[in-house]
C-alpha positions as CSV (number, residue, x, y, z in Angstrom):
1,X,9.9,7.0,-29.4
2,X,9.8,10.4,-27.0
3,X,7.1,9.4,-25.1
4,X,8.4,5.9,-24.9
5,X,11.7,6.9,-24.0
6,X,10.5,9.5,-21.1
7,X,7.9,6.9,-19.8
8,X,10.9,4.6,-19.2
9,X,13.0,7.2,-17.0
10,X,9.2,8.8,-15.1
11,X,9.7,7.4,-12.1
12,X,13.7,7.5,-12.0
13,X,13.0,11.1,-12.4
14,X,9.5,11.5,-9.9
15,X,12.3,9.7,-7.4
16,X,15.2,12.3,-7.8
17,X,12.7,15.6,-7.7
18,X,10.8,14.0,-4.9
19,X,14.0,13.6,-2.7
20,X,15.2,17.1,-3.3
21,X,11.8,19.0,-2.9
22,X,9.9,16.9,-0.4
23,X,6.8,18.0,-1.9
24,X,4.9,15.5,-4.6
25,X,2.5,18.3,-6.0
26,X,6.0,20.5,-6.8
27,X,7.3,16.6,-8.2
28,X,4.9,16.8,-10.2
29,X,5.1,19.9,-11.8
30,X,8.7,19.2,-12.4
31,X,8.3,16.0,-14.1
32,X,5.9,17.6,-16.3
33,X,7.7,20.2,-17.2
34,X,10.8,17.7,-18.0
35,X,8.7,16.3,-20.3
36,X,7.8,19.4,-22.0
37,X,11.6,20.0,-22.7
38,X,12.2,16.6,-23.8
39,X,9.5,16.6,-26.4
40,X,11.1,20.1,-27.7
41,X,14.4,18.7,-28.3
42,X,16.3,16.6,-31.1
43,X,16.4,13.5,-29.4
44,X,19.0,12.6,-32.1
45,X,21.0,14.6,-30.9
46,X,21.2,12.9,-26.8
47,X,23.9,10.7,-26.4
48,X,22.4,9.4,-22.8
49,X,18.5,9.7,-22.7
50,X,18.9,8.8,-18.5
51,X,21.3,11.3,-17.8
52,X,20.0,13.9,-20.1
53,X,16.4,13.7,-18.2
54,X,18.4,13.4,-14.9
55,X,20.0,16.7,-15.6
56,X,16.7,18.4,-16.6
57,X,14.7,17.5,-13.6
58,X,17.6,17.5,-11.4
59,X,17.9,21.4,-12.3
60,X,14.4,22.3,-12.8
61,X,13.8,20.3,-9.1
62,X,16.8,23.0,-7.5
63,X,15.2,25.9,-9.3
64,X,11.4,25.6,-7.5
65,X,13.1,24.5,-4.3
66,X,14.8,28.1,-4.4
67,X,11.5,29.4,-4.9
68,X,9.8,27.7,-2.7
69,X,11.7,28.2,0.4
70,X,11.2,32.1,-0.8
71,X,7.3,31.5,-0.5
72,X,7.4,29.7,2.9
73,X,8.6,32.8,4.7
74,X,5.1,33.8,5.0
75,X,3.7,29.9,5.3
76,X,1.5,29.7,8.9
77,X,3.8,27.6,11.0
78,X,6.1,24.9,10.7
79,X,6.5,23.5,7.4
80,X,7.1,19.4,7.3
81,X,7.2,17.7,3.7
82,X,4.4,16.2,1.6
83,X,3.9,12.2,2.5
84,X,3.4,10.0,0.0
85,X,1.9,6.1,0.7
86,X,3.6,5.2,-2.8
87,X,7.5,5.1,-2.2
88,X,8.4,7.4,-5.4
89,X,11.5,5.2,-7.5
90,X,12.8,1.7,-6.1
91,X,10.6,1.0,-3.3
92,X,11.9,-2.7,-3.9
93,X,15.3,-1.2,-3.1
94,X,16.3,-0.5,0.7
95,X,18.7,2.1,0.2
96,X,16.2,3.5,-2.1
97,X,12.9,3.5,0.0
98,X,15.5,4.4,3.2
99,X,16.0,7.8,1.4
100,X,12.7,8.6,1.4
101,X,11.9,8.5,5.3
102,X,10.2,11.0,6.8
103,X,12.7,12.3,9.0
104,X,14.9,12.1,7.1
105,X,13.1,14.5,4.1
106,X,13.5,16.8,7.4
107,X,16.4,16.8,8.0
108,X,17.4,17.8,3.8
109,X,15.3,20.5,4.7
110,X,18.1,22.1,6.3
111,X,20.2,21.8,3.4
112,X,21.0,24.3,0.8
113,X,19.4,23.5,-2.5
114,X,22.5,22.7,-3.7
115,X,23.8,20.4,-1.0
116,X,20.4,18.7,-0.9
117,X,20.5,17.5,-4.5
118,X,23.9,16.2,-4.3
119,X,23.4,14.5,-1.6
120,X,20.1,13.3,-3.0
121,X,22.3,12.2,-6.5
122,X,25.3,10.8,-4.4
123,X,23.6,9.0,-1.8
124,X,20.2,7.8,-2.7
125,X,21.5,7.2,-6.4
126,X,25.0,6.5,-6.0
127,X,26.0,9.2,-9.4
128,X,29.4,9.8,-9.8
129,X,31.1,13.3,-8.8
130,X,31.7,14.2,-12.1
131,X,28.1,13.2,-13.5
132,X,26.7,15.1,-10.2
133,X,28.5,18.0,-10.8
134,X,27.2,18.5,-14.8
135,X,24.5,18.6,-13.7
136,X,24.5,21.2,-10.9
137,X,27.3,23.3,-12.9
138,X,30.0,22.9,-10.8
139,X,33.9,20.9,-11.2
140,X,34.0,17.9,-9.6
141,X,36.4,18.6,-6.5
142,X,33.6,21.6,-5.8
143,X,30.9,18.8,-6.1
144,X,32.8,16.5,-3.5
145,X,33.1,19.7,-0.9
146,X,29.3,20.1,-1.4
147,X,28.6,16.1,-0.5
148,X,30.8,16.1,2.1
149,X,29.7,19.1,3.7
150,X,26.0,17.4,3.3
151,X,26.9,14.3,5.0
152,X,28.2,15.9,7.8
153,X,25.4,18.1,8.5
154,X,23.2,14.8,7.9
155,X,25.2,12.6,10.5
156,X,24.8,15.6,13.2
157,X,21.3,16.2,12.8
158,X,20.2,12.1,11.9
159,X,22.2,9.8,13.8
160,X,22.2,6.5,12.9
161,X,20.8,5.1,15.9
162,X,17.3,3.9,14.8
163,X,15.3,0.7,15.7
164,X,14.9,-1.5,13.3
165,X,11.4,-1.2,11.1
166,X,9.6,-3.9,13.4
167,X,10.6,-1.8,16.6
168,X,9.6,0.8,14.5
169,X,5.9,0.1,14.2
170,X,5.5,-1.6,17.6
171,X,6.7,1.8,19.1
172,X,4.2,3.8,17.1
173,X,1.3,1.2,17.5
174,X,1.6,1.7,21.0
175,X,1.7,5.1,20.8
176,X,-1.3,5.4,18.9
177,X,-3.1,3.7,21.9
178,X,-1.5,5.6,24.3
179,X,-2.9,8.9,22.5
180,X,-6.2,7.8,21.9
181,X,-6.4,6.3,25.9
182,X,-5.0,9.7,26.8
183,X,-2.4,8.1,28.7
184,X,0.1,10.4,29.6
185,X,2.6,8.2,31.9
186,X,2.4,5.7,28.7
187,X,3.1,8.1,26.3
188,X,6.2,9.9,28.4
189,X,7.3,6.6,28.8
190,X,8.4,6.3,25.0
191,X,9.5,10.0,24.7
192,X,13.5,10.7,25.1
193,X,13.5,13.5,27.8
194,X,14.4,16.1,25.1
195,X,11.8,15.1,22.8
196,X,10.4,17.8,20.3
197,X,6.9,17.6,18.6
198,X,6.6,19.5,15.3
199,X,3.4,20.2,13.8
200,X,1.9,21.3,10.6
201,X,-0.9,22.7,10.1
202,X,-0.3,25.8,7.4
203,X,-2.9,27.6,9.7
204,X,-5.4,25.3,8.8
205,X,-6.7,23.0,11.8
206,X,-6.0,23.1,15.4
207,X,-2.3,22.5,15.9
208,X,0.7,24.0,17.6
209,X,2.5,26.9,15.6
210,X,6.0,26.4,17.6
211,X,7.3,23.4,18.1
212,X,6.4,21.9,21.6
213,X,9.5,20.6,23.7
214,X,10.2,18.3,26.5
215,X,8.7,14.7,27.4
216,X,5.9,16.2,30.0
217,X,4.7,19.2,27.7
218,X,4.4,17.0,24.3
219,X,2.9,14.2,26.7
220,X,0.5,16.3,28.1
221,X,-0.2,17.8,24.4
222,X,-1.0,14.4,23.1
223,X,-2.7,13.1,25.6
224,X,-5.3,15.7,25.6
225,X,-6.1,15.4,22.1
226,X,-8.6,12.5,23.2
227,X,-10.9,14.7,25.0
228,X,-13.8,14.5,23.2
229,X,-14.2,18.7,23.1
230,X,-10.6,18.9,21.4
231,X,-11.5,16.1,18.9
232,X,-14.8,18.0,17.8
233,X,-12.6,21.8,17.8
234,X,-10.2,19.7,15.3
235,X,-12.7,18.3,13.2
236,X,-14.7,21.5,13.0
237,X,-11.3,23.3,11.8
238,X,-10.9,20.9,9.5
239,X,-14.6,21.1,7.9
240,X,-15.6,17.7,9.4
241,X,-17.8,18.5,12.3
242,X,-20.3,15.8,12.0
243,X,-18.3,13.0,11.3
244,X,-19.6,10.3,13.6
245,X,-16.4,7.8,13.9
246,X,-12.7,8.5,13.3
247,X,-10.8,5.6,11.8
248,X,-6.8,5.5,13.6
249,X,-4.2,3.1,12.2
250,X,-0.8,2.1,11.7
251,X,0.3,1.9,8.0
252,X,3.3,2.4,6.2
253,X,4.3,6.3,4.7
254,X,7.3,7.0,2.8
255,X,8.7,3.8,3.8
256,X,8.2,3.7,6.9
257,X,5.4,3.0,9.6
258,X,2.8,6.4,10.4
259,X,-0.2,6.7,12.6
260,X,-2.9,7.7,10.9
261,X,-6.6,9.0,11.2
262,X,-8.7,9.5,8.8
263,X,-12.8,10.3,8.8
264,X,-14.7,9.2,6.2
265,X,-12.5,8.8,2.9
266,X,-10.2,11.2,3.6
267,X,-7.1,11.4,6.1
268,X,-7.0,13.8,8.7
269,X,-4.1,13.3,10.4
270,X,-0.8,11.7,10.3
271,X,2.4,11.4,13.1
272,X,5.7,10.6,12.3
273,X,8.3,9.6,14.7
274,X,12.0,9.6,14.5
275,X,12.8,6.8,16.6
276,X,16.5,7.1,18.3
277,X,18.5,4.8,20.5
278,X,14.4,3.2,21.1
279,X,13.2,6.4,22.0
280,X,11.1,8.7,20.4
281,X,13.1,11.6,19.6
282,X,10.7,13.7,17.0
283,X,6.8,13.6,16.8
284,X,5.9,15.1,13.5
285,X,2.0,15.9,13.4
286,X,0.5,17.0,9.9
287,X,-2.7,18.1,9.9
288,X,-2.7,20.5,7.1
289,X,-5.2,19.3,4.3
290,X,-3.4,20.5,1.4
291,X,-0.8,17.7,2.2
292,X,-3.1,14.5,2.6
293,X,-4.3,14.1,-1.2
294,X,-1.6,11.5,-1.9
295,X,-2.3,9.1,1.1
296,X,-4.2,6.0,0.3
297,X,-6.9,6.1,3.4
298,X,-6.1,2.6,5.0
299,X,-8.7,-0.2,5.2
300,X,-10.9,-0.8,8.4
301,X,-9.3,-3.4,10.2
């Protein structure tokens, strides 16, 4: 009966700790550790199993996200969140998967922990106040200030201006082809002028440290990655000098369409973009290697 009960709420609860730490090796650390606590107490004793485990993971989640914006003072860089090709909880449900976009995940970034899971609770799982604020350990009209303060902050830094998800992925097709043509006018063409590329790299492969601004200097960036002597510096940073063919494709990451590259069986690189008003507004490039292990590498076309 514990593990059955627990197995039915895993990915209700992968879903909420995923939203509020945008990191899938720290999910999973915090689902385990939920079930550690649910196996330790009198289950008799739970009136509701759900919003029991909510609570747990919910709190335990805002605990390591404390934590871990502690350690990322000293991380090498820019630090994006951890993709994931598997949509973690309802990827059959729009407003679910919609929660887990990659821009998005940035943008709770900015957050407070405590901010970020309500908003997370409220908005991607539609919890009451009340409910929301047992768990975080505050009164409801507290919990309300928190969400609204959230979605404010949200709508000023994400608005909701996007092209629809078959815009989407003809805008990053193309410029996938643009950066492997090096075609700078082709690429510029799609940035908005204030365009902002954000890289991460944790210090571990050739990437920016800063964020790169403006449509000419992210073109120019971009379109000099196809050179074959900056490929073969980025592969050699990377551990993958040797590799005789890169494979580059367009598949879908949390929810939403990515460029990828990937040599051999493992992925290499991914870009995001934050599509606004059909330009791109955000290029997010991850190329550190510690955040590729839960990417399926696509198929060769």
């Amino acid at each position: 009966m514990t593990t059955d009960v627990f197995e039915e709420h895993r990915s209700l609860l992968t879903g909420v700790a995923y939203r509020i730490l945008g990191s899938a090796s720290d999910t999973e650390d915090v689902v385990q550790e939920a079930w550690l606590r649910w196996s330790a107490v009198d289950q008799a004793a739970v009136d509701d199993p759900r919003a029991y485990l909510v609570t747990i993971a919910s709190r335990l989640a805002i605990d390591r996200l404390r934590s871990a914006r502690t350690r990322r003072e000293s991380y090498v860089g820019d630090w994006l969140p951890e993709p994931v090709s598997d949509v973690p909880d309802g990827a059959a449900h729009a407003e679910l998967a919609d929660s887990v976009e990659f821009a998005l995940l940035v943008v709770l970034e900015t957050l407070s922990p405590l901010e970020r899971a309500v908003f997370v609770l409220r908005e991607a799982f539609q919890m009451p106040y009340a409910e929301i604020g047992g768990v975080i350990g505050r009164e409801e009209a507290a919990t309300r200030q928190l969400a609204r303060r959230a979605r404010e902050h949200v709508r000023d830094r994400r608005p909701r201006f996007e092209a629809d998800r078959a815009m989407r992925r003809r805008i990053t097709e193309r410029f996938l082809e643009a950066c492997l043509e090096g075609d700078l006018e082709g690429l510029t063409d799609l940035f908005a002028d204030d365009v902002t590329l954000v890289s991460d790299s944790g210090g571990r492969a050739k990437a920016p440290l800063r964020t790169v601004r403006g449509a000419p200097k992210v073109g120019r960036f971009l379109s000099s990655l196809s050179q074959p002597r900056n490929t073969e510096r980025f592969l050699r940073s990377l551990g993958l000098e040797g590799v005789e063919e890169l494979r580059t494709t367009v598949t879908e990451v949390n929810a939403g369409p990515a460029a990828v590259v990937s040599a051999g069986d493992r992925v290499a690189a991914l870009v995001s973009l934050d599509i606004v008003d059909g330009r791109v507004q955000h290029v997010y490039l991850l190329v550190n290697p510690d955040k590729m292990s839960r990417l399926r590498t696509p198929e060769p076309s």
